[in-house]
N, C-alpha and C positions, 0 to 999 in steps of 0.2 A: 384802326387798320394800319400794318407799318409800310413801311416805304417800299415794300418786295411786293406785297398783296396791292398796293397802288398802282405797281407797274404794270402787273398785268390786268391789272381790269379799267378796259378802257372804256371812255363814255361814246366809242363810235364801234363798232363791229365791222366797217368796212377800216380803218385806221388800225386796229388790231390785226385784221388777215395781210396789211400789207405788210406792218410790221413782224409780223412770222415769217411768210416768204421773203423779206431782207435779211432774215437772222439765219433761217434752217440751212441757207445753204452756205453760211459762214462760219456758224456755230462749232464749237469743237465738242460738244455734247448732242447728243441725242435729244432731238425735237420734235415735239409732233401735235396735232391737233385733230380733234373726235365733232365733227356735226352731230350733232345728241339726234337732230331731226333726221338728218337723210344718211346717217351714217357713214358718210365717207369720213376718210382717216385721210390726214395728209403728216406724212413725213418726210425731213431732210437727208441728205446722205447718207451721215452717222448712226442713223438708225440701224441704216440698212447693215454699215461695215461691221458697227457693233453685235452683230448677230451671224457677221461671216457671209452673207447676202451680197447680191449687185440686188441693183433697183430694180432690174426685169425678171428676179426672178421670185419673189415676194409680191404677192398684194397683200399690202396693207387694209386689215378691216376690223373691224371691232369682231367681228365673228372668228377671223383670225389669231387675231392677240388670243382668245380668250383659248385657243388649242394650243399654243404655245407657253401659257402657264402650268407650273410645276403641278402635278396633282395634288400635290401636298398644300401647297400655296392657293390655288385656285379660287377658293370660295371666302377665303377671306381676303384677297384682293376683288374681287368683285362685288363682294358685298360691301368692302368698305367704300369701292366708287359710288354706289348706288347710294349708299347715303351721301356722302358726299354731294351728290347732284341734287339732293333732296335737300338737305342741310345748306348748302353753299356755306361751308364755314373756314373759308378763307384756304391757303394753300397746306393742302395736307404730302407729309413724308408718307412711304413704303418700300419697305424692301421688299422682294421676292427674285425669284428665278426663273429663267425662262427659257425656252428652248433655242438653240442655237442649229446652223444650219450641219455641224460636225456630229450633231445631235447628243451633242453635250448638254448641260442645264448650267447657265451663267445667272453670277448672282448681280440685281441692277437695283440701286435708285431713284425712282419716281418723286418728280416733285409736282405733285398736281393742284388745278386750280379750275374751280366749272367759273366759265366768264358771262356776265349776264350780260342781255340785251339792250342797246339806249334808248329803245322805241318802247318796249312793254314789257320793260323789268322780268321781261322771263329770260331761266338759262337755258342758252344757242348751241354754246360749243365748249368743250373740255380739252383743255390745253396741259400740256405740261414738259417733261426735261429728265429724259434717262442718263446716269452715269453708272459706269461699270463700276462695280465695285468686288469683284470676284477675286483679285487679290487679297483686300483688305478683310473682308467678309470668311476666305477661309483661315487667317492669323485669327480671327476674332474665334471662329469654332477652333480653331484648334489651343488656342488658349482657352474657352470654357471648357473644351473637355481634359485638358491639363487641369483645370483648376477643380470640376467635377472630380476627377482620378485621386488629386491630391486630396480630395473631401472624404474620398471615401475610403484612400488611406489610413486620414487621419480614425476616420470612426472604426477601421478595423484594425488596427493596432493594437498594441496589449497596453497601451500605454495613455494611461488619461488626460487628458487635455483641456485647461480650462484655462481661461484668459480672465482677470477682474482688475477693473479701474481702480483711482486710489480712494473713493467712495464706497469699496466692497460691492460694488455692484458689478454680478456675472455678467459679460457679455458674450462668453463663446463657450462653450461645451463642446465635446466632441461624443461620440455614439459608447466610446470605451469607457468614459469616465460614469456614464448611467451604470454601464453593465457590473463597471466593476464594484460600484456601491447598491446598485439592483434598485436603482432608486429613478425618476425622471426625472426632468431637467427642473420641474414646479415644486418637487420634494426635497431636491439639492438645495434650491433655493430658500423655499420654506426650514429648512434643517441650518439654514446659516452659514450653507458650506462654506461661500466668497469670505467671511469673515472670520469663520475657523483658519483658511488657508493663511489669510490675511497676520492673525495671530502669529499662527507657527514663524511666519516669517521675521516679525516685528521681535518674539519672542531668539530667533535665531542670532539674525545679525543686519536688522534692520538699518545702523547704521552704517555699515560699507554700503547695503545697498543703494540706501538714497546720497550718499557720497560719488557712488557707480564705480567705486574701487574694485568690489567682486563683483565678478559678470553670473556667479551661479551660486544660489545656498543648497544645505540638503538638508533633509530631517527622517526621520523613522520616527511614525507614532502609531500605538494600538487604540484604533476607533471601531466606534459603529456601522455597520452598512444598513441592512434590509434587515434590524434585529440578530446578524448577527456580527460577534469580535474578530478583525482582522487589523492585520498589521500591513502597513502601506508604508514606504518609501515616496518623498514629498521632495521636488526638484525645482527651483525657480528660478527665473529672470528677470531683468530691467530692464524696462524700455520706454520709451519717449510716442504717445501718438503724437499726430499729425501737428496741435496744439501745442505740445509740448507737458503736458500732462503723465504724470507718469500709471503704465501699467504693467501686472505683472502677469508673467503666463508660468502657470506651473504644470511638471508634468507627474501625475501621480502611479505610479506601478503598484499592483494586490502584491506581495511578498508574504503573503499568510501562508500557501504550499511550502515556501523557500524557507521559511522563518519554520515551518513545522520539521521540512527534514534538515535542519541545521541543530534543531532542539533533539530530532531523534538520532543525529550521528554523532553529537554530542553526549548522549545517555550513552548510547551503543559504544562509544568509546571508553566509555569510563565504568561501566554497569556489565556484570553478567548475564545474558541472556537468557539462560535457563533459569535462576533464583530472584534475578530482581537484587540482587545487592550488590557494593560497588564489586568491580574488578582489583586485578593485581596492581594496575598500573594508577588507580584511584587512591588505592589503600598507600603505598611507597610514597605517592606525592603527600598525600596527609599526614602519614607517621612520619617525615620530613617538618612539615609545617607546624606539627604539634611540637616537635622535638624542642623546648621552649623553656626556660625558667618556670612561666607563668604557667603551665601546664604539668607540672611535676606536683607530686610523685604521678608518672604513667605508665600503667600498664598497660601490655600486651598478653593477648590468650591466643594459645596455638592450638584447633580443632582438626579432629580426622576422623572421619565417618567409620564407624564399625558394622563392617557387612554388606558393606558395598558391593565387593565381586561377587559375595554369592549371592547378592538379589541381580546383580546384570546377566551372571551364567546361567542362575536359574529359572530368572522369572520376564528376564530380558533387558533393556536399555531403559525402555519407556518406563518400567517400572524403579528401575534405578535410579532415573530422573527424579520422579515422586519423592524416591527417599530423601536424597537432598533439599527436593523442595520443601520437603514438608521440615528437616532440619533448621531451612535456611527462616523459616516461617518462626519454629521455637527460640534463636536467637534473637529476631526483630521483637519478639512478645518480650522476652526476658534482660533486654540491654537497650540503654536510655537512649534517648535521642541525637546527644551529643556524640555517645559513640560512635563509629568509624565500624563500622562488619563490611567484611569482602568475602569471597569466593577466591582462597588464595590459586587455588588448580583440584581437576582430578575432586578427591572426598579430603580435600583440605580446608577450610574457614581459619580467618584468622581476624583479628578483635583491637584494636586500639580503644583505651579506657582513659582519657584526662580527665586531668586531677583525682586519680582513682589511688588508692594505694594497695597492697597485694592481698592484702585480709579480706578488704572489700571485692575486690576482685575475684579473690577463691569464692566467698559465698554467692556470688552473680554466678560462678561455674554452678557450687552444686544446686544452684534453680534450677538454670539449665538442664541439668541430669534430670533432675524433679521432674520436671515437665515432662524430658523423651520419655519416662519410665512411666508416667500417668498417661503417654498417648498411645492411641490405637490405630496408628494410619496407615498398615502396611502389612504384607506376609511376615516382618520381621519385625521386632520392637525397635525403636528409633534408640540409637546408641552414637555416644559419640564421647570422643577420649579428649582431654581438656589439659591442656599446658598451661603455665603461667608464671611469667615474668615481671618485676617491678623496676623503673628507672627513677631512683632518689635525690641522686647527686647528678649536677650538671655536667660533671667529668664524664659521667659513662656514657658511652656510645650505643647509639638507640641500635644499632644493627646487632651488638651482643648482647644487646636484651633479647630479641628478637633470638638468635640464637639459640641461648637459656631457655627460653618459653619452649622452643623448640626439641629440647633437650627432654627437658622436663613430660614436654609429652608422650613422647617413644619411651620414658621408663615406663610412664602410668601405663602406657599401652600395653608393653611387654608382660607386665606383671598383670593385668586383669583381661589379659587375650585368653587364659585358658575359658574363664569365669563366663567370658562376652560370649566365647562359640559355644558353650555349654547353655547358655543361654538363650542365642539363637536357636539352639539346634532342637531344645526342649519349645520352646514358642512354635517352631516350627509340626512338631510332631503332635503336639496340641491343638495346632489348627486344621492338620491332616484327620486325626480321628473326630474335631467337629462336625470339618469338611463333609466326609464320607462315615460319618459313624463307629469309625474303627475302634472298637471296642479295647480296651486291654486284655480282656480273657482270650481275645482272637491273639493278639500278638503272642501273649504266653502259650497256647496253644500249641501256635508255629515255631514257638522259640524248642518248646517239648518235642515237639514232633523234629524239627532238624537237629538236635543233639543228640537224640536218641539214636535217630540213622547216623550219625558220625560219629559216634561211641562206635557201633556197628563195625565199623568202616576201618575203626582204630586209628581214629582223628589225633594229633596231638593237639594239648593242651594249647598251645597258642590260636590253633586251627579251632580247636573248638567256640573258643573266645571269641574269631573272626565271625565265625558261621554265628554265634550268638546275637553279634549287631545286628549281620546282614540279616538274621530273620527280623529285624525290629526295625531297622530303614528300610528295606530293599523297594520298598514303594512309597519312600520319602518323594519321588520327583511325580509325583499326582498331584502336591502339593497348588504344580502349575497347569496344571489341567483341567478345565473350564465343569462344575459341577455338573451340569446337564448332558454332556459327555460321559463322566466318569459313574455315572448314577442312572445311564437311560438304560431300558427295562427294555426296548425295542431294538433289535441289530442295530449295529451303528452303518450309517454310510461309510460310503468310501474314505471320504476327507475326514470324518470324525476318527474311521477308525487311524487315520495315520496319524492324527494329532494324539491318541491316548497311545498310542504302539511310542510316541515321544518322551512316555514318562520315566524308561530305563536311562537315556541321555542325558536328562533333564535330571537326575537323583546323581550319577555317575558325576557331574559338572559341580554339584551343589556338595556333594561328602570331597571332592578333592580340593576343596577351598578351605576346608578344617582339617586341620594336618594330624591330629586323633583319630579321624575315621577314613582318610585319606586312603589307608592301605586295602580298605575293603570297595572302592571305588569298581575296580573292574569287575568287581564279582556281581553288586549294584548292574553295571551296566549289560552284562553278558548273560542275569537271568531267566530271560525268556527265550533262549538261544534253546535249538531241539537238536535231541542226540542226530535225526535225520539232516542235520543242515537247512532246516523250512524257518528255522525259530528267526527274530528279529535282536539287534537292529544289525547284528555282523553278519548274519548266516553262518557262524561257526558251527563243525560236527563235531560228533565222537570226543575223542578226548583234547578238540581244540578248546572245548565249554570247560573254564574252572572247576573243578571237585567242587567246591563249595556251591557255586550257581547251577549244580545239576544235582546236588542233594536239595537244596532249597526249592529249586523246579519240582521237584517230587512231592516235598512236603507241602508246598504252597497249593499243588492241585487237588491233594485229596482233602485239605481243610476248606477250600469252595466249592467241592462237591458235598462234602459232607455238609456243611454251615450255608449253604447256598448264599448266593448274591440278588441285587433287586435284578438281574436278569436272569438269573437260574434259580432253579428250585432245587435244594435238598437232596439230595441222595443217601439211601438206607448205605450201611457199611459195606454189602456185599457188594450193591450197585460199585460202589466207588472203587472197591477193589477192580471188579471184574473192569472199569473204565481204566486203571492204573495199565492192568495186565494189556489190555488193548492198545496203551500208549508205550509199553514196552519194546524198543527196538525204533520206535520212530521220533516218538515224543521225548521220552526219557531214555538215561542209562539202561538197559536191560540188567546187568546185574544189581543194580541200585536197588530195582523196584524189590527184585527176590529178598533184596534185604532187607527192603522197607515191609514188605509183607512178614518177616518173621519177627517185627519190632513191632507190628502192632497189638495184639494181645497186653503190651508193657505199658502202654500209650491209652487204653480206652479205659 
């Protein structure tokens, strides 16, 4: 027992109560003593001031004290005395709170001691020693909940936090550094993290830091987390514990999102968005970087899409995208790896080739061609005109090559532009009579039946020529017209019928982008147009409708009455007429029909 538990426990019970009453009322602490037997409480002044009290206005009583503790506190101050008295194990500490007379809760220290009896070792009375501590006591909560706050900062952070001795043993984690490898603090552990960390750093620049020249390293490395690869950003420091032992605290950031769109603004910079191959601003820095002794002979190849506008006119954007795409697909298949393809703009592609020389080069073009002409991925055959330039000697300048290739392509263009639209336009018309079955004996038909009426009419010869196309395209723009639409056997709704009433627009867009049939464009689009003003898509009347689109209106209606469609049936000759004579004055020309009626006996 030390020398504090000797003082109070004395071998007389009447020498102890004296020695109380000489102190309580000297004492600058709160004193007091508990009869265990008859319960009375005896206290000195202090007790009383410390609670805001005079002495007449408090009794002191064990029944008392126990309504003046905190409810919080309560039961484990009481329980701990009762052991205590049970126990006698020397002088026990407590804190708690208690009620004051402003009816505030102060916080006090207790120093208690049960004093035994000299006569029959049993314990008398329970004595002990209140100090305020209500100052000290709220710095101390209010630094654990500063230190709480900052704990739970730390875990909620984006930023990981791990502290490891220079034995590689983890001592501190924080709640971010779990999250951000998805892993617990027993699996960080077991995974070697402390020693991973440990590495990066020894591998960095371990030796300023055990010098303590650098107060911070950093490293970027792609690891493991929870099975999956992410890239982290790794931050440390030096520091000295208590011992002088050195430890390091690093702080780790996930940079895998950041690191993803650095990787994707970086493509996005240099990559065309619609084809996937480099950009303009890719291709200039490379054909720069090649420009090279060691890279010669280099070619360059100048590409430009044929038929571009008339698939965006007629079939729309989305499908013009395709064409490119699917362009952009035959070059990757047909040029090595080394090469350089961009998306120079618009339906342009252009080709850096090292070490290629221009023989070589031309045969990679006619792959090329090979291939769009062997593919089927589109309303139009995949076409595309090819330039090409060689730079031999170091003297020439890569931007006149470029040039030349350039040059070289708009002749080829020029000269196999008739060849290209005559081409499209035949693919086109091919796929139209797949499409919808269009027979050629139909077209011929129509082509008989509208010259005939414009011989009639005493068409000239150029006129007749016109009217000849038009009976052969005039429903080239069906082409874009959705099959189930252009083929249903059932009235169409509303919205169906306005997307096929689209196909005069759609035909009209598509012949004015081929400068051979260009001139026949408005007659194409003003066909369905009625003498009455009802027709679509202008509502022109009378003699607003082209001659030729109101001879063609004529002819085109009695060969689907006669020839019927999968939505009409057939009409005998007389039917058809008497239908012509009924459309007369509203539908058609009026005098047309009387002509067209005296041309048919020539016709059947």
């Amino acid at each position: 027992m030390n020398s504090e538990n000797q003082a109070l426990i004395l071998d007389d019970e009447k020498l102890f109560t004296r020695w109380l009453g000489t102190v309580k009322s000297q004492a600058d602490i709160a004193l007091w003593e508990w009869n265990v037997h008859t319960g009375e409480v005896v206290v000195n002044s202090r007790w009383y001031t410390m609670l805001g009290y005079r002495p007449y206005e408090f009794i002191a009583t064990y029944e008392s004290f126990q309504t003046l503790l905190h409810p919080d506190d309560r039961q484990r101050v009481l329980s701990l005395l009762e052991n205590h008295i049970i126990q006698r194990n020397g002088i026990i500490d407590v804190e708690y709170r208690i009620l004051c007379k402003n009816k505030e809760y102060r916080w006090i220290r207790s120093r208690i001691l049960a004093v035994e009896s000299s006569l029959n070792r049993e314990m008398s009375n329970v004595v002990g020693s209140n100090t305020d501590i209500q100052r000290s006591k709220l710095e101390e909560i209010r630094l654990r909940e500063r230190e709480k706050r900052f704990a739970q900062f730390l875990d909620e952070m984006p930023l990981g936090v791990a502290q490891i001795d220079n034995k590689g043993v983890l001592i501190y984690n924080n709640g971010s550094l779990e999250r951000i490898f998805g892993l617990s603090r027993w699996n960080l552990e077991k995974r070697g993290l402390a020693s991973f960390l440990l590495d990066i750093r020894q591998q960095r620049d371990s030796d300023h830091l055990l010098n303590k020249q650098t107060p911070l390293g950093r490293s970027s490395k792609k690891i493991l987390g929870d099975g999956r690869e992410m890239d982290v950003e790794i931050q440390w420091i030096y520091n000295d514990d208590e011992k002088g032992n050195p430890n390091y605290t690093f702080f780790i950031t996930d940079v895998t999102e950041q690191k993803r769109r650095e990787e994707e603004l970086h493509y996005l910079c240099f990559h065309d968005n619609l084809t996937g191959l480099y950009n303009r601003a890719y291709f200039e820095q490379e054909m720069n970087r090649l420009n090279t002794f060691r890279q010669l002979p280099l070619s360059i190849v100048i590409g430009d899409v044929n038929g571009l506008k008339l698939v965006n006119d007629t079939f729309g954007h989305k499908e013009g995208d395709r064409l490119l795409v699917c362009i952009a697909q035959v070059l990757k298949s047909e040029l090595r790896n080394e090469d350089i393809i961009c998306r120079w703009g618009g339906d342009e592609f252009a080709v850096v080739l090292p070490k290629t020389d221009e023989a070589t080069a031309e045969k990679i073009c006619s792959r090329i061609l090979r291939t769009c002409k062997e593919a089927d991925e589109g309303p139009i055959p995949l076409n595309i005109s090819l330039g090409v330039a060689c730079k031999t000697n170091p003297e020439q300048k890569i931007n006149e090559i470029f040039v030349q290739a350039e040059e070289k392509l708009y002749r080829r263009k020029f000269h196999a532009s008739i060849e290209v639209r005559n081409t499209i336009l035949k693919s086109l018309k091919d796929k139209l009579a797949e499409k919808y079955n269009e027979t050629q004996a139909h077209i011929e038909h129509l082509r008989q039946l509208a010259i005939q009426l414009g011989k009639s009419l005493k068409l000239s010869d150029n006129e007749l020529n016109e009217l000849y196309l038009l009976a052969s395209l005039h429903d080239i723009g069906k082409i874009a017209i959705p099959v189930h639409i252009a083929s249903k056997e059932e009235k169409l709704r509303v919205e169906e019928w306005e997307i096929m009433k689209s196909h005069s627009e759609v035909g009209y867009r598509l012949v004015r982008t081929l400068p051979e049939y260009a001139h026949i464009a408005d007659k194409i689009l003003t066909h369905h147009e009625k003498w009455d003003g009802t027709g679509y898509p202008l509502g022109l009347k009378r003699n607003e409708i082209p001659v030729l689109a109101r001879i063609l209106a004529i002819a085109d209606a009695f060969d689907v009455m006669v020839n019927g469609r999968p939505y009409k049936k057939p009409l005998s000759l007389e039917e058809a007429l008497r239908e012509l004579a009924k459309g007369a004055g509203s539908h058609f020309d009026p005098a047309m029909v009387e002509d067209f009626f005296k041309i048919i006996p020539r016709v059947q």
